[in-house]
PyMOL Python script that loads the backbone (N, CA, C, O; Angstrom):
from pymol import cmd

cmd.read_pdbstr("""\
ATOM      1  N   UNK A   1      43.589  16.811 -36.821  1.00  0.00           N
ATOM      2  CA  UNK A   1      42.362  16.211 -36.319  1.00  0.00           C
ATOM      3  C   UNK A   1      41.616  15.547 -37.467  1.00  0.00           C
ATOM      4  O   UNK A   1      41.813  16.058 -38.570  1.00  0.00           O
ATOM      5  N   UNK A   2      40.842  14.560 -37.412  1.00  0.00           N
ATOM      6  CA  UNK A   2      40.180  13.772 -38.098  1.00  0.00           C
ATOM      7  C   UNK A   2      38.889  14.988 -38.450  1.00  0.00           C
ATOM      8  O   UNK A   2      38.421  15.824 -37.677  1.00  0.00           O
ATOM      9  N   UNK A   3      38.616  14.783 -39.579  1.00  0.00           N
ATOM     10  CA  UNK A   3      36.977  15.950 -39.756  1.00  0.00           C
ATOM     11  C   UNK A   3      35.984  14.576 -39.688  1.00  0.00           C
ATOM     12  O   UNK A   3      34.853  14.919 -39.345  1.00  0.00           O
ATOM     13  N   UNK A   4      36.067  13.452 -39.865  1.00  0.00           N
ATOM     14  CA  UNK A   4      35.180  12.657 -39.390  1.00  0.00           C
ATOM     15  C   UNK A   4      34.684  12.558 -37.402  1.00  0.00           C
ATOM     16  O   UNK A   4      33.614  12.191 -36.915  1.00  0.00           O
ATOM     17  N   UNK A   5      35.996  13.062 -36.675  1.00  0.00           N
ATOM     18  CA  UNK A   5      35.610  12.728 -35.393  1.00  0.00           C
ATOM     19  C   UNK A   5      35.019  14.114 -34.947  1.00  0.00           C
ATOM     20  O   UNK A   5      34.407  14.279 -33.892  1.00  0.00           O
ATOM     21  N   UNK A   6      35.269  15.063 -35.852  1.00  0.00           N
ATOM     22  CA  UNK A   6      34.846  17.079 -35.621  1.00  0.00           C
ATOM     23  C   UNK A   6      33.365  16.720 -36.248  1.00  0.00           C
ATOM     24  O   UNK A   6      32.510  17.177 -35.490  1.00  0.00           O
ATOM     25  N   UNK A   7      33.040  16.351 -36.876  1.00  0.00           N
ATOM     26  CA  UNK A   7      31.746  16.262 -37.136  1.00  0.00           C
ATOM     27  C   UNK A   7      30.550  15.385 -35.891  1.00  0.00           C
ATOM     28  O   UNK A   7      29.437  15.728 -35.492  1.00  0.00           O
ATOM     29  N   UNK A   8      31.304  14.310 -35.612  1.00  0.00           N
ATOM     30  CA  UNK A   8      30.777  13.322 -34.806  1.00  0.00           C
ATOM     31  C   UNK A   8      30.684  14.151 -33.717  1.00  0.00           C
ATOM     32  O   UNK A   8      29.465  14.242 -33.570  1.00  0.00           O
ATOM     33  N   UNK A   9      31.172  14.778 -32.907  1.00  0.00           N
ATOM     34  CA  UNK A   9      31.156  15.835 -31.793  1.00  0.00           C
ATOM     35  C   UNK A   9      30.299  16.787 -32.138  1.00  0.00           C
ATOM     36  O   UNK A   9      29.711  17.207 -31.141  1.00  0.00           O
ATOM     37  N   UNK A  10      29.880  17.460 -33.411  1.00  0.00           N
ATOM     38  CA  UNK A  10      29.395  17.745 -33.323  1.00  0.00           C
ATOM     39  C   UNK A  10      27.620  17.351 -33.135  1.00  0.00           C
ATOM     40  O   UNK A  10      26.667  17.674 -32.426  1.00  0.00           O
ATOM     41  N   UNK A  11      27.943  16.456 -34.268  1.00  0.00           N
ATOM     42  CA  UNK A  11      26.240  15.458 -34.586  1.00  0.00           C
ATOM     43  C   UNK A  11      25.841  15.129 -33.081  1.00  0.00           C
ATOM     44  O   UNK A  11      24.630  15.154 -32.860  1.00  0.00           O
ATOM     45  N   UNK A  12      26.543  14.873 -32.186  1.00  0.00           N
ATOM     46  CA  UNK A  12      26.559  14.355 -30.595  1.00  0.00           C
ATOM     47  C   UNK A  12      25.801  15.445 -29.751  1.00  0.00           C
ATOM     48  O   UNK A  12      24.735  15.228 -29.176  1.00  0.00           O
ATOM     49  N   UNK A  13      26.563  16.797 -29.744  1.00  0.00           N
ATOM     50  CA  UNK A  13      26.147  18.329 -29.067  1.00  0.00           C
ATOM     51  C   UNK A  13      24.551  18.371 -29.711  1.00  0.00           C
ATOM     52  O   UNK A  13      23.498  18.424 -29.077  1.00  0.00           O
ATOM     53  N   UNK A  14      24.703  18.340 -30.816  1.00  0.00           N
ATOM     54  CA  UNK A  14      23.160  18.843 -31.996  1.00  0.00           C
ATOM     55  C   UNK A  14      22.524  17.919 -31.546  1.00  0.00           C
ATOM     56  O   UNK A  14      21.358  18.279 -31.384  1.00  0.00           O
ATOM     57  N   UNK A  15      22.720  16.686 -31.194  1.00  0.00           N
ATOM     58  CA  UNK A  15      21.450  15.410 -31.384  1.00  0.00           C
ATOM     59  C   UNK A  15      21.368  15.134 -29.992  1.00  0.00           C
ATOM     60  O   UNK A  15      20.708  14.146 -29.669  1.00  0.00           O
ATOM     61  N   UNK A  16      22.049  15.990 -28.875  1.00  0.00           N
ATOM     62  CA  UNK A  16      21.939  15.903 -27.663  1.00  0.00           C
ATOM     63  C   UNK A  16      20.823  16.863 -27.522  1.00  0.00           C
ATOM     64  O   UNK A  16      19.696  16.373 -27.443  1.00  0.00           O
ATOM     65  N   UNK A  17      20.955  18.225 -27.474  1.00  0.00           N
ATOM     66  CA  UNK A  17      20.093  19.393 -27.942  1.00  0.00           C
ATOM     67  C   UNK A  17      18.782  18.675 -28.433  1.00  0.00           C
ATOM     68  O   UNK A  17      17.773  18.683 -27.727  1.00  0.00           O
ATOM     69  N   UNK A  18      18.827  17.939 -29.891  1.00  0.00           N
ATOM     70  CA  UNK A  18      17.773  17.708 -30.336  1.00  0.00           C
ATOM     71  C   UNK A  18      17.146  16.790 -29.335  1.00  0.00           C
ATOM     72  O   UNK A  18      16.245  17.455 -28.824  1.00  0.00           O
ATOM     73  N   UNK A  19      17.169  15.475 -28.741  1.00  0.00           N
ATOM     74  CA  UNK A  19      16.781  14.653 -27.564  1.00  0.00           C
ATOM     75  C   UNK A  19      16.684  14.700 -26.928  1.00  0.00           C
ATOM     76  O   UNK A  19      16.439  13.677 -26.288  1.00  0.00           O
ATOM     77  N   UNK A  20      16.788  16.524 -26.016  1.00  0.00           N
ATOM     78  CA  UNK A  20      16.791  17.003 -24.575  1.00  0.00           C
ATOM     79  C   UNK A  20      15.082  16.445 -24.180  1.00  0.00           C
ATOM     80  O   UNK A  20      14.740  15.692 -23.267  1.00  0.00           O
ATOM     81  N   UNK A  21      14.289  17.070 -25.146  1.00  0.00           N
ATOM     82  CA  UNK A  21      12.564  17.395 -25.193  1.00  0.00           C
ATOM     83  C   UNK A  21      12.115  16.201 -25.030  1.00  0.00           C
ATOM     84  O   UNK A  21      11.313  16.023 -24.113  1.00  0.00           O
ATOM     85  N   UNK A  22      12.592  14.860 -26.038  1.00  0.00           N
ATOM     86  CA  UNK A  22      11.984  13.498 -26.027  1.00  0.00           C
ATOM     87  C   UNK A  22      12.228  12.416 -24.793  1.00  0.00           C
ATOM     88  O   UNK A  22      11.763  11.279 -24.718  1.00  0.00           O
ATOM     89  N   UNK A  23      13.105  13.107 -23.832  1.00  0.00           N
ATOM     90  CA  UNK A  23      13.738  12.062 -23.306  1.00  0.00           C
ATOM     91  C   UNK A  23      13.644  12.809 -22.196  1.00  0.00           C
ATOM     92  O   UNK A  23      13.665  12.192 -21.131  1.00  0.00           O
ATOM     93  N   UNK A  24      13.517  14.296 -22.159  1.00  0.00           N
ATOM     94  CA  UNK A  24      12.638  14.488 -20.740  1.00  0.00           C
ATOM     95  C   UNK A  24      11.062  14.366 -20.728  1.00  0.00           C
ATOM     96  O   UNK A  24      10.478  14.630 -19.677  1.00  0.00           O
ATOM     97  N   UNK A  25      10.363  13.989 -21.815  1.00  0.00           N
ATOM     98  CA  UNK A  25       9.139  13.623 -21.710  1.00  0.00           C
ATOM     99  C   UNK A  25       9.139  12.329 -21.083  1.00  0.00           C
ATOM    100  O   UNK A  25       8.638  12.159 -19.972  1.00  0.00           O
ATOM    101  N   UNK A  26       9.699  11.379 -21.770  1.00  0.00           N
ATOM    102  CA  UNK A  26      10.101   9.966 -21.520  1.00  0.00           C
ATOM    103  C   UNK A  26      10.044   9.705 -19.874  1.00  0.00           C
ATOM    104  O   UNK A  26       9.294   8.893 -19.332  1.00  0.00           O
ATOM    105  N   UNK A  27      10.814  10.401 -19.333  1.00  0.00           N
ATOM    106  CA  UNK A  27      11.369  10.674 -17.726  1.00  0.00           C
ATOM    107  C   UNK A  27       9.919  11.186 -16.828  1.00  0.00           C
ATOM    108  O   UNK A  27       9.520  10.898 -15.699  1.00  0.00           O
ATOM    109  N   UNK A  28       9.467  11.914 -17.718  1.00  0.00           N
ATOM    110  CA  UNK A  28       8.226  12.588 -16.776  1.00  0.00           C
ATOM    111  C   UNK A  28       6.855  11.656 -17.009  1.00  0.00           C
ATOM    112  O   UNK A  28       5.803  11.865 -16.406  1.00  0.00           O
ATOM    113  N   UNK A  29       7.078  10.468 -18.103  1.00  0.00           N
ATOM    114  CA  UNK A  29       5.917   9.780 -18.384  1.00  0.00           C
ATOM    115  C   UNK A  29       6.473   8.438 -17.603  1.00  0.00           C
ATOM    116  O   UNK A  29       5.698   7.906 -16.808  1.00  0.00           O
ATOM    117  N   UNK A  30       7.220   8.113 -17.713  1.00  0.00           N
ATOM    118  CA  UNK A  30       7.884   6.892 -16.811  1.00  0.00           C
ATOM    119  C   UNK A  30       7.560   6.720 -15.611  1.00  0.00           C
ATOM    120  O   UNK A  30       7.095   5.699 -15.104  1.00  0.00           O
ATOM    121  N   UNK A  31       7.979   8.474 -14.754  1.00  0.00           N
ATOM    122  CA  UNK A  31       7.835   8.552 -13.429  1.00  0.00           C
ATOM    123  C   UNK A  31       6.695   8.928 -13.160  1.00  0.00           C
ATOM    124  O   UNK A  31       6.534   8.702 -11.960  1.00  0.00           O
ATOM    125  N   UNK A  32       5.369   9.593 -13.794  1.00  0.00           N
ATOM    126  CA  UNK A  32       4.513   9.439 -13.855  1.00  0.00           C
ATOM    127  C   UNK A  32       3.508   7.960 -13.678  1.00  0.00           C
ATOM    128  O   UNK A  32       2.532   7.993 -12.928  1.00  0.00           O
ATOM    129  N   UNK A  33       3.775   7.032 -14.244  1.00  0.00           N
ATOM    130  CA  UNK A  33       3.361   5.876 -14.024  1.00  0.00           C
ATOM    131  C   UNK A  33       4.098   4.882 -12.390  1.00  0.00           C
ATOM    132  O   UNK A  33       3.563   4.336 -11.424  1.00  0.00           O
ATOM    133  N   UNK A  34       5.537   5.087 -12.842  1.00  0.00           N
ATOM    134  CA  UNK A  34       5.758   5.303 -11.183  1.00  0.00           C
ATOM    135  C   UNK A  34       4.934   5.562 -10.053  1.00  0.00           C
ATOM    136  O   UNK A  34       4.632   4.762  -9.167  1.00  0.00           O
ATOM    137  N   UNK A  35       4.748   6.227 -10.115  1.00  0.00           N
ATOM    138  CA  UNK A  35       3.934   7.261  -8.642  1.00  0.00           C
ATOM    139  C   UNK A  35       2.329   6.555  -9.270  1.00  0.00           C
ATOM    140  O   UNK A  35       1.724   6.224  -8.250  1.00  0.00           O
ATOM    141  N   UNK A  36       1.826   6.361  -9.985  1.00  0.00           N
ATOM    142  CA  UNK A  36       0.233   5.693 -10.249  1.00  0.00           C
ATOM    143  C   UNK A  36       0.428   4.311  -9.340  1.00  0.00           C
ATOM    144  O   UNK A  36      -0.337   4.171  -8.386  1.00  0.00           O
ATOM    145  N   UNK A  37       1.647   3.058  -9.662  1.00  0.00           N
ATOM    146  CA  UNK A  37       1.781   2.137  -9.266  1.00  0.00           C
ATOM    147  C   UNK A  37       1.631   2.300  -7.969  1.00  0.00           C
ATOM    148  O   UNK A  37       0.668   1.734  -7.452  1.00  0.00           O
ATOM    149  N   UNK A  38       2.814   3.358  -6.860  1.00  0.00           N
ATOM    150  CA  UNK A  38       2.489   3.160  -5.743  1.00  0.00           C
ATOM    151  C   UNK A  38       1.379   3.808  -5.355  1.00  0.00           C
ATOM    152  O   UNK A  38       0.745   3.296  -4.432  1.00  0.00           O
ATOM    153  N   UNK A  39       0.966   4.858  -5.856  1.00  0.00           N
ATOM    154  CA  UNK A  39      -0.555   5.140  -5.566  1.00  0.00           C
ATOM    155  C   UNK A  39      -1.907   4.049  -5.387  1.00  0.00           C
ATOM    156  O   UNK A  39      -2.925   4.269  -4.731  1.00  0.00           O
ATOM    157  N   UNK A  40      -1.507   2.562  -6.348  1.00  0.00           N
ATOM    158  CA  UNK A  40      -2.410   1.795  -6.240  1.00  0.00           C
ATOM    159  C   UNK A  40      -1.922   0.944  -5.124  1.00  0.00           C
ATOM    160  O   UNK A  40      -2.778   0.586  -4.315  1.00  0.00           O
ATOM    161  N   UNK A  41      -0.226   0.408  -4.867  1.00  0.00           N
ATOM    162  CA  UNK A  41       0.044   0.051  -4.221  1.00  0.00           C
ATOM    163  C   UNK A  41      -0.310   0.024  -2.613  1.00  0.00           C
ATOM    164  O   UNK A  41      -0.483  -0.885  -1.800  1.00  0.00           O
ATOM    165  N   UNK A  42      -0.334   1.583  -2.544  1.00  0.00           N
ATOM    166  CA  UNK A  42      -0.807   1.587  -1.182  1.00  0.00           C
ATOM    167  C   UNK A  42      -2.286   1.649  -1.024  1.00  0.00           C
ATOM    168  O   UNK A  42      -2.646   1.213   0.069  1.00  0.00           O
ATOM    169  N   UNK A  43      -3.330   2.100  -1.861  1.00  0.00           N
ATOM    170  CA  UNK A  43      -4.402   1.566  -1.766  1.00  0.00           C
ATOM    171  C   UNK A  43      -4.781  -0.024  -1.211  1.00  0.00           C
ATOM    172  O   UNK A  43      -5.482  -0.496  -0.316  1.00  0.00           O
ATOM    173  N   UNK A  44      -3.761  -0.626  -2.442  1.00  0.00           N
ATOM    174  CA  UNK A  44      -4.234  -2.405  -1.687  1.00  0.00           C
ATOM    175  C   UNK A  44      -3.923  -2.345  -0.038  1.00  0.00           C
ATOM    176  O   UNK A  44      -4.614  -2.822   0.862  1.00  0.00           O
ATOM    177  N   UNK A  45      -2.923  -1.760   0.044  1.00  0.00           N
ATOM    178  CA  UNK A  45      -2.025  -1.972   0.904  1.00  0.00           C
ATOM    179  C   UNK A  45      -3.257  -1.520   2.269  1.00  0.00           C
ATOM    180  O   UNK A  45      -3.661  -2.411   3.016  1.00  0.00           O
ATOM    181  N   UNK A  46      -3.660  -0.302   2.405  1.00  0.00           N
ATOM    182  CA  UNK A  46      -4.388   0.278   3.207  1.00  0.00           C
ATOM    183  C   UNK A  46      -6.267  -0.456   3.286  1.00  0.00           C
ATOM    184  O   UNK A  46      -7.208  -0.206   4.040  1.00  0.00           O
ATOM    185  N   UNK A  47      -6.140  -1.197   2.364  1.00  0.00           N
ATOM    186  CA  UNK A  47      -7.986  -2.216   2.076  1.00  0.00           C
ATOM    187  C   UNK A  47      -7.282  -3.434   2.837  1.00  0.00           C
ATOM    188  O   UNK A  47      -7.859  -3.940   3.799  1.00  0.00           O
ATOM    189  N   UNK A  48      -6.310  -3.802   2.505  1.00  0.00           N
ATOM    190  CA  UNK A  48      -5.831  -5.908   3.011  1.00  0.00           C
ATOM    191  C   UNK A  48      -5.819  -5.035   4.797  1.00  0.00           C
ATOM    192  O   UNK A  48      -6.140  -5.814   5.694  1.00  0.00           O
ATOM    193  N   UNK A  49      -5.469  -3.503   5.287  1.00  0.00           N
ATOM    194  CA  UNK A  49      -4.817  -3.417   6.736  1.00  0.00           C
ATOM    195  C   UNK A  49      -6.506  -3.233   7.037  1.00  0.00           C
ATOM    196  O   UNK A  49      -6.981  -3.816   8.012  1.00  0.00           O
ATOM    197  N   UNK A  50      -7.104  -2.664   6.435  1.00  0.00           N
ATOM    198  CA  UNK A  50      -8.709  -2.714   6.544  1.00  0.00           C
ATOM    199  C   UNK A  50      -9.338  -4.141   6.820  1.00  0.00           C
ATOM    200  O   UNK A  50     -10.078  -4.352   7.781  1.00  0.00           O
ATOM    201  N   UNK A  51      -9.022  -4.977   6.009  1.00  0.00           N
ATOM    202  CA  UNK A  51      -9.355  -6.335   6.297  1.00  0.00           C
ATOM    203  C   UNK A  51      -9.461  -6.611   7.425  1.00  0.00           C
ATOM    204  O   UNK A  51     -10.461  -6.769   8.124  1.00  0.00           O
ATOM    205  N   UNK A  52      -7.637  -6.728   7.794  1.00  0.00           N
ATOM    206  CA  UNK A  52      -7.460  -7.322   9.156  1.00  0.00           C
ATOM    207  C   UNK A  52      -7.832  -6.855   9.975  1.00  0.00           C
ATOM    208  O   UNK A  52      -8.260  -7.588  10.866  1.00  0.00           O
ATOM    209  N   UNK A  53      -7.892  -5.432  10.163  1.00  0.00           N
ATOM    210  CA  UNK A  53      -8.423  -4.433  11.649  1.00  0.00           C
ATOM    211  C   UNK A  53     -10.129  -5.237  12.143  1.00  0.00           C
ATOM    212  O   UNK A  53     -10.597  -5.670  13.196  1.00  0.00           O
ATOM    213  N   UNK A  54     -10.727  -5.077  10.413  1.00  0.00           N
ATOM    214  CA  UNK A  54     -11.780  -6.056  10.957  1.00  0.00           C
ATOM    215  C   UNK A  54     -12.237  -7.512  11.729  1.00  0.00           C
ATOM    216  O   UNK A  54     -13.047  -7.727  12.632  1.00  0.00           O
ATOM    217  N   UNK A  55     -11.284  -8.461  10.902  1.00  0.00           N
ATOM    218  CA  UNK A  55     -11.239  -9.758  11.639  1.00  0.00           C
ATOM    219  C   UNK A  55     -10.985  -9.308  13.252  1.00  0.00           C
ATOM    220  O   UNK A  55     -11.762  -9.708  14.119  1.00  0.00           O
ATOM    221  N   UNK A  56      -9.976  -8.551  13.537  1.00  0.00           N
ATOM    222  CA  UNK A  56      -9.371  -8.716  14.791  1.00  0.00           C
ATOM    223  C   UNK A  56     -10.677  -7.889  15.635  1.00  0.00           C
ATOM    224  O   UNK A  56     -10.671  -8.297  16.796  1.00  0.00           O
ATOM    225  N   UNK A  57     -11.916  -6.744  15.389  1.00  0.00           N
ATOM    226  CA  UNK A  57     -12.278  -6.352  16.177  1.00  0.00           C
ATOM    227  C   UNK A  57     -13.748  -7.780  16.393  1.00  0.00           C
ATOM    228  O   UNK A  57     -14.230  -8.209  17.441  1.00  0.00           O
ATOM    229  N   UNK A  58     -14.100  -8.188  14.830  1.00  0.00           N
ATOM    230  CA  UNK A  58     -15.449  -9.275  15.171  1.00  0.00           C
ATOM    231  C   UNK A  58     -14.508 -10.756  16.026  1.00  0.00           C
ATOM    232  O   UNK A  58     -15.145 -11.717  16.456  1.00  0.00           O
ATOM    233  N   UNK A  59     -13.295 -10.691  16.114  1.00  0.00           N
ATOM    234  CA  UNK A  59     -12.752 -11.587  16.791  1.00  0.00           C
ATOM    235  C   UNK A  59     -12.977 -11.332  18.441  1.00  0.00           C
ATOM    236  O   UNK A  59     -13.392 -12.110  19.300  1.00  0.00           O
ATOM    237  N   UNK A  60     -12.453  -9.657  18.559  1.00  0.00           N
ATOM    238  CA  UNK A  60     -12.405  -9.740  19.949  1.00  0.00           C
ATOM    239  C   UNK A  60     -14.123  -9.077  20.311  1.00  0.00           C
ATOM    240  O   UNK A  60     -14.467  -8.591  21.388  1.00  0.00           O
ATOM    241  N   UNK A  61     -14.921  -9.224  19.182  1.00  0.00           N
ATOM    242  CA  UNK A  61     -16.428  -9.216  20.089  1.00  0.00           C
ATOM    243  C   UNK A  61     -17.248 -10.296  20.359  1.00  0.00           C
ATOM    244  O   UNK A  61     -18.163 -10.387  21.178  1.00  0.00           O
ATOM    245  N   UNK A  62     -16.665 -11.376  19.309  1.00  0.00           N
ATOM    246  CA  UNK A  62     -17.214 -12.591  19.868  1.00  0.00           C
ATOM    247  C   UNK A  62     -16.528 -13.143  20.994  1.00  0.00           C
ATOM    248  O   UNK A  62     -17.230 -13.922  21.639  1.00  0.00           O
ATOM    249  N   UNK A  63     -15.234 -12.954  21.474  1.00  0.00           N
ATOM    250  CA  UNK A  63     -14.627 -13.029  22.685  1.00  0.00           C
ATOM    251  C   UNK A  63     -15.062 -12.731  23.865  1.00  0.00           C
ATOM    252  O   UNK A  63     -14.944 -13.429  24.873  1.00  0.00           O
ATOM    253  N   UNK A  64     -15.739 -11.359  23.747  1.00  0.00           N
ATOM    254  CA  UNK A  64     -16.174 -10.168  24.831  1.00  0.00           C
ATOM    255  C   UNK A  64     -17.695 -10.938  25.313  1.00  0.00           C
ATOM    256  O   UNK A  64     -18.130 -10.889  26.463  1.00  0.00           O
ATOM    257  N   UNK A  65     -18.571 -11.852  23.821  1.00  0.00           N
ATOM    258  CA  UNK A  65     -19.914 -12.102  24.230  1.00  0.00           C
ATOM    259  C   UNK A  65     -19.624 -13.498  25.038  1.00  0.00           C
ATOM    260  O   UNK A  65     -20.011 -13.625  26.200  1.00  0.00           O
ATOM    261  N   UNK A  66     -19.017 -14.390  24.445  1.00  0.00           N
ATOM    262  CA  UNK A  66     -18.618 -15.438  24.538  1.00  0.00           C
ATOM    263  C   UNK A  66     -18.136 -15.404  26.873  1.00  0.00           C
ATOM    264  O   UNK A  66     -18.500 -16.086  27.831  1.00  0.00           O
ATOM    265  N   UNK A  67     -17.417 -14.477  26.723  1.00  0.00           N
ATOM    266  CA  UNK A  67     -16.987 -14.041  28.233  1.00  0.00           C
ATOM    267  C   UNK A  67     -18.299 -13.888  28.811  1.00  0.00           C
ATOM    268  O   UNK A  67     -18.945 -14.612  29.568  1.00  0.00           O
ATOM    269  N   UNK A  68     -18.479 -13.043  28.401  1.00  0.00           N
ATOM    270  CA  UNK A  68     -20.402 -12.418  29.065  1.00  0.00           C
ATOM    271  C   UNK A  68     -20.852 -13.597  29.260  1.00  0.00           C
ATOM    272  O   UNK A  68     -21.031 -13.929  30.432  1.00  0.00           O
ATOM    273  N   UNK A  69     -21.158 -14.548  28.197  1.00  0.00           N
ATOM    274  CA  UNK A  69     -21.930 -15.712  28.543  1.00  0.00           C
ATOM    275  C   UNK A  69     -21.838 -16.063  29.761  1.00  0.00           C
ATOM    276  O   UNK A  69     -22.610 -15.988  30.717  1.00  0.00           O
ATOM    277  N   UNK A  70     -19.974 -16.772  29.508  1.00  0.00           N
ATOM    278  CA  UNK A  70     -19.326 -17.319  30.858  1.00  0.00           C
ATOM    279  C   UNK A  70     -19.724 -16.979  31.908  1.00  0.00           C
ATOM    280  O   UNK A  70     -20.135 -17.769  32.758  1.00  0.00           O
ATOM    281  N   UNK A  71     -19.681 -15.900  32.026  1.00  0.00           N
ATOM    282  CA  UNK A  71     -19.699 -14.979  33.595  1.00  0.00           C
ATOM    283  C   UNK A  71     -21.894 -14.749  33.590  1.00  0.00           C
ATOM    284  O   UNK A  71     -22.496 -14.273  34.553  1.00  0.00           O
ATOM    285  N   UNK A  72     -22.363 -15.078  32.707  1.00  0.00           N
ATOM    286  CA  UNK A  72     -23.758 -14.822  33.364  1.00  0.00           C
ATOM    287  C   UNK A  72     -23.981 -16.333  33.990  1.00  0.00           C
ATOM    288  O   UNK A  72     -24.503 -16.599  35.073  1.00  0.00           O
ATOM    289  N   UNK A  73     -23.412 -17.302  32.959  1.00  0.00           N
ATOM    290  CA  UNK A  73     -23.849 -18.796  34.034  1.00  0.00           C
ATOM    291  C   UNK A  73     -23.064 -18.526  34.949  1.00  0.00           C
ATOM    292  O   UNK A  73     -23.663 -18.199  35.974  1.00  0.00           O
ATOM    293  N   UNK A  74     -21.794 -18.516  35.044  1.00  0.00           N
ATOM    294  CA  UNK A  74     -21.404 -18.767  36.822  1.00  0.00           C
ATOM    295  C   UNK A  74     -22.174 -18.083  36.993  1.00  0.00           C
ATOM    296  O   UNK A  74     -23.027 -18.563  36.247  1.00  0.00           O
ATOM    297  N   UNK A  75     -22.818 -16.872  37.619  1.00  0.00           N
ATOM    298  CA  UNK A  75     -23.746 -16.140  38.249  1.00  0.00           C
ATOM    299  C   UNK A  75     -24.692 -17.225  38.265  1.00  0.00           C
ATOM    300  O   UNK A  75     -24.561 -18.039  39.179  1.00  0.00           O
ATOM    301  N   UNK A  76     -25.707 -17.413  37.354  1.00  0.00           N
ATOM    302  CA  UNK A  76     -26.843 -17.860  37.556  1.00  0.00           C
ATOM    303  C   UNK A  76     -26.324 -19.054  38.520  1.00  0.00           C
ATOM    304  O   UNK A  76     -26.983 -19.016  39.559  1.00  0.00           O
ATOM    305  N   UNK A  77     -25.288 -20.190  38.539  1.00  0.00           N
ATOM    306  CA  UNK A  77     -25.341 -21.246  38.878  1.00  0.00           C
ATOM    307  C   UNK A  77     -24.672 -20.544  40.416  1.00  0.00           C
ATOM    308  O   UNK A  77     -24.037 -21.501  40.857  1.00  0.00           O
ATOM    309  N   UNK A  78     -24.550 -19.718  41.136  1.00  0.00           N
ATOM    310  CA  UNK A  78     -23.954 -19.276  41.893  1.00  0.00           C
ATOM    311  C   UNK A  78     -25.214 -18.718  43.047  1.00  0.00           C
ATOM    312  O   UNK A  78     -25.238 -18.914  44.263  1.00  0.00           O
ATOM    313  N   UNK A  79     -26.169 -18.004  42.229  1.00  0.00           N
ATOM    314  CA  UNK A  79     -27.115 -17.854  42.449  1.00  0.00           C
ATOM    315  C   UNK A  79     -28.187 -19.301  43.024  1.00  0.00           C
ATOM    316  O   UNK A  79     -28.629 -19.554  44.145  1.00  0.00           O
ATOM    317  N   UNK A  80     -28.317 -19.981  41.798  1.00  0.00           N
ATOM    318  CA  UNK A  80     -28.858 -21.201  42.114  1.00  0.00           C
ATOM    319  C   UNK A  80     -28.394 -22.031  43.128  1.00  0.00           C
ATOM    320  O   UNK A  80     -28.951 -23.128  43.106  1.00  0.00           O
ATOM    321  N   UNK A  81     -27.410 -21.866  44.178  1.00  0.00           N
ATOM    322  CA  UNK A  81     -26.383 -22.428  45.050  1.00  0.00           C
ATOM    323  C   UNK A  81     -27.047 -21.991  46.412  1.00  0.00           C
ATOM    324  O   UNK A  81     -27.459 -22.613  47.392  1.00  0.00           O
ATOM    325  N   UNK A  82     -26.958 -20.308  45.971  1.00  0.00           N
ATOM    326  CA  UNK A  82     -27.588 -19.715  46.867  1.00  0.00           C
ATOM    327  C   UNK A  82     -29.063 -20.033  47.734  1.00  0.00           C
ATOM    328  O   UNK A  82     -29.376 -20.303  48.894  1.00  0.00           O
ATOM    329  N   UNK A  83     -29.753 -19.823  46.412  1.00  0.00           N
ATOM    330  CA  UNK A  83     -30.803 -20.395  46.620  1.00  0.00           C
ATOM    331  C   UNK A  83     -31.659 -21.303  46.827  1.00  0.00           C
ATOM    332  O   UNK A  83     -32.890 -21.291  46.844  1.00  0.00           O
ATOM    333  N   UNK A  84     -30.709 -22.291  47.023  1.00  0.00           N
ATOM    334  CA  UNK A  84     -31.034 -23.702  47.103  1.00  0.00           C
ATOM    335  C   UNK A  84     -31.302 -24.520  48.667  1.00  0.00           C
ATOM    336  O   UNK A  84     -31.576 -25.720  48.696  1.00  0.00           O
TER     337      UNK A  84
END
""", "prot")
cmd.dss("prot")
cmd.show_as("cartoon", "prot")
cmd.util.cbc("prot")
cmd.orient("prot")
């Protein structure tokens, strides 16, 4: 056997050992920021569905008054028919 490739196996085992600590920090700070991103992600995500819920309800209340209107003139002019 080569004592250059018995050493290298070893330096590999030892410097694996030694890099366990740095490189599971690495992993837990990585995925840490991970999980922040979609944490903000769905924030936007849940304010833009906030948005829209709004447009769509001042949409369908100016709809609802807009109707009302409608339906109080026919009345009145229905009335005025009547009464005429």
């Amino acid at each position: 056997m080569d004592p250059f490739g018995i050493l290298l196996g070893f330096a590999t085992v030892y410097g694996a050992k030694a890099l366990k600590k740095p490189i599971k920090r690495a992993a837990v700070i990585a995925t840490s920021h991970v999980f922040g991103a979609v944490d903000r992600s769905r924030e936007s995500i849940y304010n833009a569905k906030e948005g829209v819920e709004d447009i769509i309800a001042e949409a369908y209340y100016e709809n609802l008054k807009r109707n009302q209107a409608n339906f109080n003139r026919d009345e009145k002019e229905v009335e005025d028919e009547i009464f005429d």
